[in-house]
C-alpha positions in Angstrom: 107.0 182.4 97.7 104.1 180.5 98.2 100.9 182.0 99.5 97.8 180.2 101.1 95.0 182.1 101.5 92.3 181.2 104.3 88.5 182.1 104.8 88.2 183.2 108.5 84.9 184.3 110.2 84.9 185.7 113.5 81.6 186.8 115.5 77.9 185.8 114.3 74.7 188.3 115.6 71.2 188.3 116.1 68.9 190.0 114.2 69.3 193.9 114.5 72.9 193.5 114.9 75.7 193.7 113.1 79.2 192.6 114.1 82.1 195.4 114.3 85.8 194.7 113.9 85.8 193.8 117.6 82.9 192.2 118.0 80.9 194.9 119.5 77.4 194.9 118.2 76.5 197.9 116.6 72.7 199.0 116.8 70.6 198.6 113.2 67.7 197.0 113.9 67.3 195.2 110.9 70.9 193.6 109.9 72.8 190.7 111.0 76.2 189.5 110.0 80.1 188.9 110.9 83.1 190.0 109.8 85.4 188.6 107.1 89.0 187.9 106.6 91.5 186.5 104.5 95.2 185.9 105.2 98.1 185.5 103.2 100.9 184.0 105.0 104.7 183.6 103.6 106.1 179.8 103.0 108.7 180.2 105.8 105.6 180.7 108.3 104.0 178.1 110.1 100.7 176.9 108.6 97.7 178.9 109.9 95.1 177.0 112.3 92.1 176.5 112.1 89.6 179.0 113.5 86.5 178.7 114.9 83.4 180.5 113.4 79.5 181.1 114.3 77.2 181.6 111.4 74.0 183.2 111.1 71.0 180.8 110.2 67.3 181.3 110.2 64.2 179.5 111.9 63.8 176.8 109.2 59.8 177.5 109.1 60.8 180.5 107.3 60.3 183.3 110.1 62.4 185.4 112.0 66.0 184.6 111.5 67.8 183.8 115.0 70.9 182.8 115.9 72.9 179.0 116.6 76.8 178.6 116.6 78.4 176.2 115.2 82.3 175.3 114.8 83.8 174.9 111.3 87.2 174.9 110.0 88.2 177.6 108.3 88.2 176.7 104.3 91.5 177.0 102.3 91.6 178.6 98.7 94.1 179.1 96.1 94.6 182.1 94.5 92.8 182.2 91.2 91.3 185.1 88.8 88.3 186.5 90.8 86.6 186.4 87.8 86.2 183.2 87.4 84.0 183.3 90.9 86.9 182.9 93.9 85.7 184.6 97.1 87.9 185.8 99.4 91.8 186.0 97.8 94.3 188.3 98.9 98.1 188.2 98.3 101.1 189.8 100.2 101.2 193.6 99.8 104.2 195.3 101.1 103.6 198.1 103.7 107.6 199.1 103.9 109.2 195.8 106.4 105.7 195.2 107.6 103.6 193.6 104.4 99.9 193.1 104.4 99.2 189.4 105.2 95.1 189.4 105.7 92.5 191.5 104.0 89.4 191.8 106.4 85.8 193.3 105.5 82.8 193.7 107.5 80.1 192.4 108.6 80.1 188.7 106.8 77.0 187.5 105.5 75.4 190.1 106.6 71.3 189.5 106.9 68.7 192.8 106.0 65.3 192.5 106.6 62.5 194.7 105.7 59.6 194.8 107.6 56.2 196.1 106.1 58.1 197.9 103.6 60.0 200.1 106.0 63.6 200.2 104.7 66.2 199.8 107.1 69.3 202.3 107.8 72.0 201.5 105.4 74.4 199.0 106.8 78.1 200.0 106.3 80.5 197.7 104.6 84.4 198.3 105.7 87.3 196.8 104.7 91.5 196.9 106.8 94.1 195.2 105.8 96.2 193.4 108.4 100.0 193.4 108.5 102.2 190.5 109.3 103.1 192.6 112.5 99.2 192.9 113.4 98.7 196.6 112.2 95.4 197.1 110.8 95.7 199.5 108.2 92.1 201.4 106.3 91.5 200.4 103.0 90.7 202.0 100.0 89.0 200.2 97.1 85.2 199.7 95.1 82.7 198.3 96.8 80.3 196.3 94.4 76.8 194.2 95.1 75.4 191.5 92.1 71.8 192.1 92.6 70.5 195.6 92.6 67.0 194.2 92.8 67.9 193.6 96.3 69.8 196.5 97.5 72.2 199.2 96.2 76.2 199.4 97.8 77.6 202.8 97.6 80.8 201.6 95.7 83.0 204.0 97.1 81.1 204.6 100.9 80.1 201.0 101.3 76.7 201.9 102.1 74.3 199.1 101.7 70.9 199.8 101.2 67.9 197.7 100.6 65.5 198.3 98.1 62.2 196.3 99.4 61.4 195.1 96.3 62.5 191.9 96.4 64.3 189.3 99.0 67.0 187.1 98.0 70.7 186.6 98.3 73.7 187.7 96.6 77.7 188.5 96.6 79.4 191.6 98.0 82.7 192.1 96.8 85.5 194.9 97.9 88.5 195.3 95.1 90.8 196.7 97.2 93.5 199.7 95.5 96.6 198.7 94.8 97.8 194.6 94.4 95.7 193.4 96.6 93.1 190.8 95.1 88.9 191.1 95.3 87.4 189.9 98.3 83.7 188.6 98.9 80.4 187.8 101.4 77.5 187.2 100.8 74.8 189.6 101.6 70.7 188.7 101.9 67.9 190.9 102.0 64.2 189.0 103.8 60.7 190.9 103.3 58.2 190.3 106.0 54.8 192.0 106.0 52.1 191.3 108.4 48.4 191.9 107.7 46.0 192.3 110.4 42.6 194.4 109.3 41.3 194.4 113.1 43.3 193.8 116.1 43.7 190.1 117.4 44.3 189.4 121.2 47.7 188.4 121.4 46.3 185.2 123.6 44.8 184.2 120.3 47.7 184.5 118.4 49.5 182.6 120.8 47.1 179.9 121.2 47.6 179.2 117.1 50.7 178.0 117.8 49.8 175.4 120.9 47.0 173.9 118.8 47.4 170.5 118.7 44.1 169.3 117.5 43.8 168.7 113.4 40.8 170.7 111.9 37.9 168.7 112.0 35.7 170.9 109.4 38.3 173.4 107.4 38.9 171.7 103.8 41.0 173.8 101.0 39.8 173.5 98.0 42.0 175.8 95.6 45.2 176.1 95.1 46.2 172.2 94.6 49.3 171.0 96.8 52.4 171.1 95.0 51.2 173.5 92.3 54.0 175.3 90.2 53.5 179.2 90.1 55.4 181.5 87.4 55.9 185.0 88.0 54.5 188.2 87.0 50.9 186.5 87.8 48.1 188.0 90.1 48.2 185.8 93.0 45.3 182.9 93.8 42.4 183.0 95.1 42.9 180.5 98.0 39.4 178.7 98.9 38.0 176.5 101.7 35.0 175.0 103.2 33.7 174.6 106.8 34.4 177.4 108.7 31.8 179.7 110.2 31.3 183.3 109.4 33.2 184.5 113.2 36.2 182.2 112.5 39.5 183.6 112.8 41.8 182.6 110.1 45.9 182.6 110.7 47.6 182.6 107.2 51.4 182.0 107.1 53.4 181.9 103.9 57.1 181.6 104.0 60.4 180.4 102.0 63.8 181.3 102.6 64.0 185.2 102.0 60.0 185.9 102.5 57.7 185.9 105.7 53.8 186.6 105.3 51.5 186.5 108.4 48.2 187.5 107.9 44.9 186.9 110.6 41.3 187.3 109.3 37.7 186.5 109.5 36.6 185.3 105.6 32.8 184.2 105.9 31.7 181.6 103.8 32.4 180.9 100.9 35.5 181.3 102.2 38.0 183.1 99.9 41.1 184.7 100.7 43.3 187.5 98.1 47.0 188.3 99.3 47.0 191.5 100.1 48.1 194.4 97.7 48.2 197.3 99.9 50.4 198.9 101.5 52.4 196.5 99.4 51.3 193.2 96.6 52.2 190.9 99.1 52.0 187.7 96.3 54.4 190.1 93.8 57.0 190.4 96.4 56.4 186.2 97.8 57.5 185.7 93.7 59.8 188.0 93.5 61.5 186.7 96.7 61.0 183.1 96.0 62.9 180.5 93.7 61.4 176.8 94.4 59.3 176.0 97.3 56.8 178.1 99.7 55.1 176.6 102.3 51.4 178.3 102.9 50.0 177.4 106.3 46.1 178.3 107.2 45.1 177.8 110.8 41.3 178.6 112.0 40.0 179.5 115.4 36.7 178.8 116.1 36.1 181.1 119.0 37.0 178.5 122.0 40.6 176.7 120.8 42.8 176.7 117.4 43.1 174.2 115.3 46.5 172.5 113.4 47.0 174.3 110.2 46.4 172.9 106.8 49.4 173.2 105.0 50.4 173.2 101.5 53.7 173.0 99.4 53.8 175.2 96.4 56.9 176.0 93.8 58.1 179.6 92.5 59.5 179.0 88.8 62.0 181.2 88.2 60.5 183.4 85.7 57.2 185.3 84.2 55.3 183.5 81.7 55.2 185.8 78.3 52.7 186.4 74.8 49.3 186.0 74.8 46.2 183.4 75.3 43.7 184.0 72.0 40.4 181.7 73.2 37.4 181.4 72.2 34.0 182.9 74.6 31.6 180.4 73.5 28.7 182.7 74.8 30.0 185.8 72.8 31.1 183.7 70.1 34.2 185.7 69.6 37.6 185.0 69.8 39.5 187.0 72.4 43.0 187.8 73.5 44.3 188.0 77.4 47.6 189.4 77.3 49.6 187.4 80.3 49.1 189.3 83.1 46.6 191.3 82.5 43.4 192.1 84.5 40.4 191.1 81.1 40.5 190.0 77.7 41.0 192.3 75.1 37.9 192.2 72.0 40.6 193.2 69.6 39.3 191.7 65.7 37.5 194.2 63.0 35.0 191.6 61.7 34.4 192.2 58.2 30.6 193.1 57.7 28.5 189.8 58.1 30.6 188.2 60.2 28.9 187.7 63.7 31.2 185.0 65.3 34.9 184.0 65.3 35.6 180.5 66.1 38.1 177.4 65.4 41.6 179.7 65.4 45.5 178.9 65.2 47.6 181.2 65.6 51.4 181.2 64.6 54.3 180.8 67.6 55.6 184.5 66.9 52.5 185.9 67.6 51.9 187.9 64.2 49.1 185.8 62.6 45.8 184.4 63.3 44.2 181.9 61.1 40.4 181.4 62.5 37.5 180.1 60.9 33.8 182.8 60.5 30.0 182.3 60.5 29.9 179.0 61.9 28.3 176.0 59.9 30.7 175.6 57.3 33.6 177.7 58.5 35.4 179.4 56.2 39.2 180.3 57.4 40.6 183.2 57.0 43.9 185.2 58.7 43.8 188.3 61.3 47.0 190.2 61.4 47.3 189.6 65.5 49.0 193.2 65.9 46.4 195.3 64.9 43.0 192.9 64.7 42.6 193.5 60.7 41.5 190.7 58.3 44.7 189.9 55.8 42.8 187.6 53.7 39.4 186.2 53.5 38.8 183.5 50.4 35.2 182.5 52.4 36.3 178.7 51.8 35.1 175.7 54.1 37.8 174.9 56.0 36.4 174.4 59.9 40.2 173.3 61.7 42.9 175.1 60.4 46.7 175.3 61.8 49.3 178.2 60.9 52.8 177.4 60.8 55.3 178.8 63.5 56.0 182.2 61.5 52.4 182.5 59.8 53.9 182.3 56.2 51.5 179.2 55.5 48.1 177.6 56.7 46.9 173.7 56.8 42.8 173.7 56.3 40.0 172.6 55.2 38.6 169.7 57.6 35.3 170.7 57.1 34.7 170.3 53.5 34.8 166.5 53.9 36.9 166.3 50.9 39.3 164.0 53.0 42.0 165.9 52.5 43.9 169.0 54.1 45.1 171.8 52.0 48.5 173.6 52.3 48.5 176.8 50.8 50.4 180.5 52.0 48.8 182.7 54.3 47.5 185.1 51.6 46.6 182.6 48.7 43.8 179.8 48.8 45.8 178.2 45.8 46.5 175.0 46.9 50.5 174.0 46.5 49.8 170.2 48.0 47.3 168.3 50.0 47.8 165.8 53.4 45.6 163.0 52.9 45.5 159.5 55.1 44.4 155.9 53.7 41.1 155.1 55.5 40.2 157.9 57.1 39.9 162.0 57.0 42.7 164.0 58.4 41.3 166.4 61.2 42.2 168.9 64.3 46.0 170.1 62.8 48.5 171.7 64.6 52.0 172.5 63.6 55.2 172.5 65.8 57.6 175.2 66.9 60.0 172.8 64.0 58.1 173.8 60.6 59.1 170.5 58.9 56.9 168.8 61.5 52.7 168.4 61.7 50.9 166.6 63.6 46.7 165.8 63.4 43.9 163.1 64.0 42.9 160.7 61.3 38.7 159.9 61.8 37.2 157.3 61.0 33.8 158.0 61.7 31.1 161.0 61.9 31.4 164.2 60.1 34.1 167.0 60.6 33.1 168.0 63.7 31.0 165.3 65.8 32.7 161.5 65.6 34.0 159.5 68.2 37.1 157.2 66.5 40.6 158.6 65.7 44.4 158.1 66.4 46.9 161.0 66.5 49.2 160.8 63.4 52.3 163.3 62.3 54.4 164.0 59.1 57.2 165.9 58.0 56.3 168.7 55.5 58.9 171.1 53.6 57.9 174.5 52.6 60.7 175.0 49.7 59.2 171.7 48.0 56.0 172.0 49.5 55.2 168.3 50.1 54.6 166.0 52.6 56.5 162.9 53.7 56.5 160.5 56.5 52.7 160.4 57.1 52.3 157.9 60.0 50.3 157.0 62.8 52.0 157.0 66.1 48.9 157.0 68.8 46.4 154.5 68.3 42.6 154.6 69.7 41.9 153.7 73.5 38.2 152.8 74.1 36.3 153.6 75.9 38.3 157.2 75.4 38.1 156.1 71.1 38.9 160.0 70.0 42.3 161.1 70.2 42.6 164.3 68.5 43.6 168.0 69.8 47.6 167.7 69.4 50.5 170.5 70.2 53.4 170.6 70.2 56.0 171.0 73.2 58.7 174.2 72.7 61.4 171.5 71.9 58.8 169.9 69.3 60.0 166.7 70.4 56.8 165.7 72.8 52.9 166.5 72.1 50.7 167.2 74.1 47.1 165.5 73.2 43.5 164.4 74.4 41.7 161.0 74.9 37.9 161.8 74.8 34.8 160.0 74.5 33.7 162.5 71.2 34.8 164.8 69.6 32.8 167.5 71.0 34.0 168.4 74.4 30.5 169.8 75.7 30.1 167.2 78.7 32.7 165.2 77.0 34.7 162.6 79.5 38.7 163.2 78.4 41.6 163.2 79.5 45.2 165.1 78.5 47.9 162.3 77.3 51.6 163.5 76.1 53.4 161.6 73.9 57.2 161.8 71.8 57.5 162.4 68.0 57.7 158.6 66.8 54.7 157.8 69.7 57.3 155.1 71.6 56.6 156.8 75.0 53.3 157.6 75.9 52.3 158.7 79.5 48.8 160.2 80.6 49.3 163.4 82.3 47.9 162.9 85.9 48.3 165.8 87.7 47.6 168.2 85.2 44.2 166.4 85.0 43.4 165.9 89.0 44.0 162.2 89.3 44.1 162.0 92.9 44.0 165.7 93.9 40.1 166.3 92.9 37.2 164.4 93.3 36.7 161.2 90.8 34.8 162.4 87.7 36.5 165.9 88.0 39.7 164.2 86.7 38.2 163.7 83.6 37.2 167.1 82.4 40.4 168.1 80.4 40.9 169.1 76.9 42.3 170.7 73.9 45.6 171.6 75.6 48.4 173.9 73.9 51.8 174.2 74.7 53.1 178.1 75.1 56.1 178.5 72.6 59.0 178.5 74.3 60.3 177.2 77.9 60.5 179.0 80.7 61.6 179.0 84.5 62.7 175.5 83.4 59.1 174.1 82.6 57.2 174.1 80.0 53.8 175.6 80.5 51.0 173.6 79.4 46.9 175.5 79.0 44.4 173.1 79.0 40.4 173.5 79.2 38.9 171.9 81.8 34.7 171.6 83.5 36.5 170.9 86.6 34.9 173.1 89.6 37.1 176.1 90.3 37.1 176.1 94.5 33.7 177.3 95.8 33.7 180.3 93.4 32.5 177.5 89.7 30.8 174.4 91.7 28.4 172.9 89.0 28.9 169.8 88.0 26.3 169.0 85.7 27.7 168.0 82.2 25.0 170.0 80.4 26.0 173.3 82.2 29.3 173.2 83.8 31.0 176.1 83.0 34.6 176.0 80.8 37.6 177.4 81.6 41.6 177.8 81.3 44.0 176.3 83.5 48.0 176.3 83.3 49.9 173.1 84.0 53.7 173.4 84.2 55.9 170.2 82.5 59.2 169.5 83.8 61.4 170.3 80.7 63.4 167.5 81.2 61.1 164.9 80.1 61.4 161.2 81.3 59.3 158.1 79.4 57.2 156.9 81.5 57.3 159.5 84.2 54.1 162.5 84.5 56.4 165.7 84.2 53.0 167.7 85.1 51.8 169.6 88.1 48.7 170.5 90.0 47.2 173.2 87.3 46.2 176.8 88.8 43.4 178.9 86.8 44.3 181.5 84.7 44.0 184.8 86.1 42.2 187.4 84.0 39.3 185.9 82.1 35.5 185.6 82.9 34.1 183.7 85.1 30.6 184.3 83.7 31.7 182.7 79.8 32.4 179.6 78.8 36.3 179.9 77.5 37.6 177.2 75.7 40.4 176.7 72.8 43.5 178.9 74.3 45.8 178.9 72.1 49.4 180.3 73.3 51.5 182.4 71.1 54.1 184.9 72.1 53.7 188.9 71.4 54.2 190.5 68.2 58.2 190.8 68.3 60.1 194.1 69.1 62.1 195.5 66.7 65.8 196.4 67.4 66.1 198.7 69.7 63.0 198.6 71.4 62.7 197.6 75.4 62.5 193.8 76.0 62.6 191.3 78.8 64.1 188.1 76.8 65.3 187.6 73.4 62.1 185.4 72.6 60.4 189.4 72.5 62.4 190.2 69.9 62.4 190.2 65.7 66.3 189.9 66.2 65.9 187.2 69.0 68.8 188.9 71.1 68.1 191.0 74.2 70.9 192.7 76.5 72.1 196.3 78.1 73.3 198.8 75.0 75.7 199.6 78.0 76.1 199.1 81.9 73.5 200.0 84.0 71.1 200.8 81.1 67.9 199.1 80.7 68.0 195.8 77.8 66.6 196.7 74.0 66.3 194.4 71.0 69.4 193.4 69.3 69.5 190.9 65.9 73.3 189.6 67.2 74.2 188.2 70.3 75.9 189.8 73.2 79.4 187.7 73.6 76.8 184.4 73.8 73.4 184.2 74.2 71.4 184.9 77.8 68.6 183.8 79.0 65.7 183.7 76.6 67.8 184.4 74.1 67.9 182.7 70.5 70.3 180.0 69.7 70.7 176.4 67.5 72.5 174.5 69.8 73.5 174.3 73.7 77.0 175.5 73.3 75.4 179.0 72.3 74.0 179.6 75.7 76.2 181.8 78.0 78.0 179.1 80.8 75.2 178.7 83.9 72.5 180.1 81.6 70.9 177.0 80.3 70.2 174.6 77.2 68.9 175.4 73.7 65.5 174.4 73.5 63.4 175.5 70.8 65.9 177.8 69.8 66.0 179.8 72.7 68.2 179.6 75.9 66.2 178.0 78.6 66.9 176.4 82.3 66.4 172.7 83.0 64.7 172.3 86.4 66.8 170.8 89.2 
């Protein structure tokens, strides 16, 4: 017999209702939805019509859902393995002479919102069959929900619960007992919280939105529009000038599952923290938020409101990971800011003698440090990153120094004007083979996620550490034969910018990442951050991760010594750079003798076009000093996890696998792969990756942005 299953949807409610099998609404007063059917009907019967439906949708500012109605026809679907992702099948079940011909569960696409953190009453899920004779006939079956970051469902009382931690959308399913096939909605959860310190008359609130005059004196200054956020970050500190110190301020922020309205008086300097009690309102925005947020500000000078200023920013999918080691050139120590973390951690045991801890690389797994001491002649030596301790220490001149992805060897020795670098293993100044270039001094090393691939500066003029001419030049090197081939330059010189120097490499180690300066020493230096591919074919300047039209001219030309972190995430690539830019109204001098240095994040679009800037408006990063001068963040992931141990992504682990031991058990380290590899997971090509869960990009599963 053949069977043709249809999609019906009957009812659609406001918010606090929810739809019940006879379209009664049903008090909860934070829920909205339908109810669901699907119906089986026998080839002898006449084809089943069309039927009209209504469908909850929400105010496209991002507020309050509310309600419109709109006609569709019903869709038609075969009947396929649920597994493979088919919503809504069913198939004839025999009730004696009266068989089941529709399966119907309630409410559809259902809507829970949580306000100020209260949590709702649970919203109950039922499920009837229908008989060809119009019985309706209770159900039995598991009741199952695909993102308990969003809610729990009581899988056999079909209570659904939300958990406030996060907004977002996902798939109920009902697997009825007996023959009867799965059947599916959709079910979202929206956070709004509300933050208002002293009362406002609602009048004022009100007149924000009649304003219709543009703010003649309010001007943001930090965040840039169209910045890229990760998550797992403390939120920005949004600045502006021109409002006086009785100004009322109306902050919205909203995306599709997340609402934030906040009014405020913030005197000048005007600076404005997301709230963190009773809830982190910028941890639950992330969490809540894949792709764009819009953040309106609105000020009210006492007589009328103003139109907001409005800006577009983009949640990546994912929390940045490992650690930035960067130099405080006041302390003149290398520290380490673990992502996400409030302050740097002073974690090296200098050796006696030793007062500072400069010029550093440090290897992509996080386990070694290769960093030059004293100063003046800087001698390298390699920190085990774990623990702080020196591992070796030959007191050599070496100034620059790169470590290769796992630590096993280090490239040095730019400061002993030899002419020459020296490639030798980690623990061993005996040299096993040297990198030289005709007509100039190799200089600034750095080694790419690939160990068969370098890349450096050839100078041609001044002394190891001040000169003002180089190109950018890369080679192949193999650590079984330990030589060097293809030595070439693939960046040439671009006065008046003549130094081109500082390279990294990109977690695919096909692009690098460089700068264009005016000298070599970036104290008041004017410079620029360039990216380039492996043979140098394609060469773009990177605009928005300088400030090319987003800060004022001269500001855009503060950027240096960028590094790439190791591996991609949330589909980007995430870029630190220095930068003497100012930082709002909180770092406003602009004096090339003083301005103070710090550490910005630029996300790259992973999917890298010639000729196209794959960067974004950088943010600051959270967590170091605003009183030093940081400069030289080098990115490197955590000291792997060893099996067993707790893990967020594969890239945490020595094995490179990380997944569940079981069901409902939190993931550990694992050295194979579950059934393919997941998210973050390690891999060597694209057809490792489990289906939907990316490419293979530097040997870890990672998303391509959209």
């Amino acid at each position: 017999m053949t069977t043709r299953i249809y999609l019906l949807l009957t009812g659609a409610c406001v918010l606090a209702t929810a739809c019940s099998d006879d379209g009664r609404a049903e008090s909860n007063s934070n829920t909205d939805g339908g109810s669901g059917s699907v119906s089986a009907s026998g080839a002898t019967d006449a084809d089943t019509e069309p039927v009209p439906t209504t469908s909850p949708t929400t105010d496209p500012s991002g507020g309050t859902p509310g309600t419109a109605s709109q006609t569709s026809e019903a869709t038609e679907a075969t009947t396929v393995d649920p597994s493979a992702g088919t919503v809504m099948t069913s198939a004839d079940t025999t009730t004696g002479d009266d068989p089941i011909v529709e399966v119907v569960i309630d409410p559809l696409d259902a809507i829970v919102t949580v306000i100020d953190g209260q949590i709702p009453a649970p919203l109950q899920y039922t499920a009837k069959g229908i008989t060809q004779n119009n019985v309706e006939i209770p159900l039995d079956g598991t009741w199952t929900y695909d993102r308990l970051d969003l809610a729990s469902l009581g899988g056999q009382s079909g209570s659904f619960t939300a958990t406030g931690f996060a907004g977002g959308k996902g798939t109920v399913s009902f697997d009825p007992a007996g023959d009867l096939l799965p059947v599916q909605t959709s079910a979202t959860v929206k956070l709004q919280y509300t933050s208002e310190p002293d009362p406002v008359d609602p009048g004022i609130k009100d007149g924000f939105g009649m304003a219709v005059e543009p703010d003649p004196a309010m001007v943001l200054l930090y965040p840039y529009d169209k910045t890229v956020f990760p998550r797992g970050l403390t939120g920005p500190t949004v600045q502006w000038n021109g409002g006086a110190a009785d100004d009322l301020y109306y902050i919205h922020v909203y995306s599709d599952f997340f609402e934030f309205k906040g009014y405020t008086k913030v005197p000048p300097p005007s600076r404005y923290n997301f709230p963190k009690l009773p809830a982190d309102v910028w941890l639950k925005l992330t969490a809540s938020t894949e792709g764009p947020v819009t953040f309106d500000i609105q000020r009210f000078d006492g007589n009328k409101a103003y139109l907001a200023k409005t800006q577009t920013w983009t949640i990546a999918p994912a929390n940045l990971t490992g650690a930035v080691y960067y130099w405080e050139v006041n302390n003149g120590n290398v520290v380490r800011l673990k992502i996400g973390d409030p302050a740097p951690q002073q974690f090296i045991n200098k050796p006696p003698g030793v007062a500072c801890v400069a010029c550093h690389s440090v290897s992509k797994d996080g386990s070694r440090i290769a960093a030059a001491f004293h100063g003046g002649y800087s001698p390298w030596n390699v920190i085990e990153a774990a623990t702080g301790n020196v591992l070796y220490f030959p007191n050599i001149a070496s100034g620059f120094q790169a470590i290769s992805p796992n630590g096993s060897h280090v490239l040095w020795g730019q400061s002993d004007e030899t002419g020459s670098l020296k490639l030798t293993t980690f623990d061993n100044a005996a040299v096993l083979t040297t990198l030289t270039t005709p007509g100039g001094k190799p200089v600034h090393p750095a080694w790419a996620g690939d160990p068969s691939r370098v890349a450096f500066a050839r100078k041609t003029d001044g002394n190891w550490l001040d000169f003002n001419n180089s190109e950018l030049w890369t080679a192949n090197v193999d650590l079984m034969t330990n030589s060097f081939s293809n030595v070439k330059q693939i960046v040439d010189k671009a006065p008046p910018l003549g130094t081109t120097t500082f390279p990294t490499f990109a977690p695919d180690s096909e692009w690098i990442a460089f700068s264009r300066l005016n000298q070599a020493r970036t104290r008041g230096a004017v410079t620029e951050v360039w990216l380039t591919n492996f043979d140098g074919s394609a060469q773009m300047r990177l605009d928005k991760a300088n400030g090319l039209g987003i800060i004022e001219p001269g500001q855009d030309q503060t950027t240096y010594e960028p590094t790439f972190l190791p591996v991609s995430v949330g589909g980007y690539f995430w870029l630190i750079i220095g930068s003497e830019r100012k930082y709002g109204n909180t770092l406003t001098d602009t004096n090339p003798g003083s301005r103070r240095k710090q550490l910005w994040v630029s996300a790259i679009d992973a999917n890298i076009q010639p000729g196209q800037d794959p960067s974004h408006p950088p943010f600051w990063l959270p967590g170091q000093e605003l009183n030093n001068s940081n400069m030289r963040g080098e990115w490197a992931l955590a000291p792997c996890k060893q099996i067993g141990e707790g893990c967020n992504a594969g890239f945490d682990c020595c094995g490179g696998f990380c997944y569940p031991p079981a069901e409902g058990e939190e993931p550990t380290c694992n050295d194979m792969p579950d059934s393919c590899s997941h998210m973050g997971d390690a891999c060597e090509v694209d057809a490792a990756c489990c289906e939907g869960e990316g490419s293979c990009i530097g040997g870890f599963c990672s998303i391509m942005p959209g």
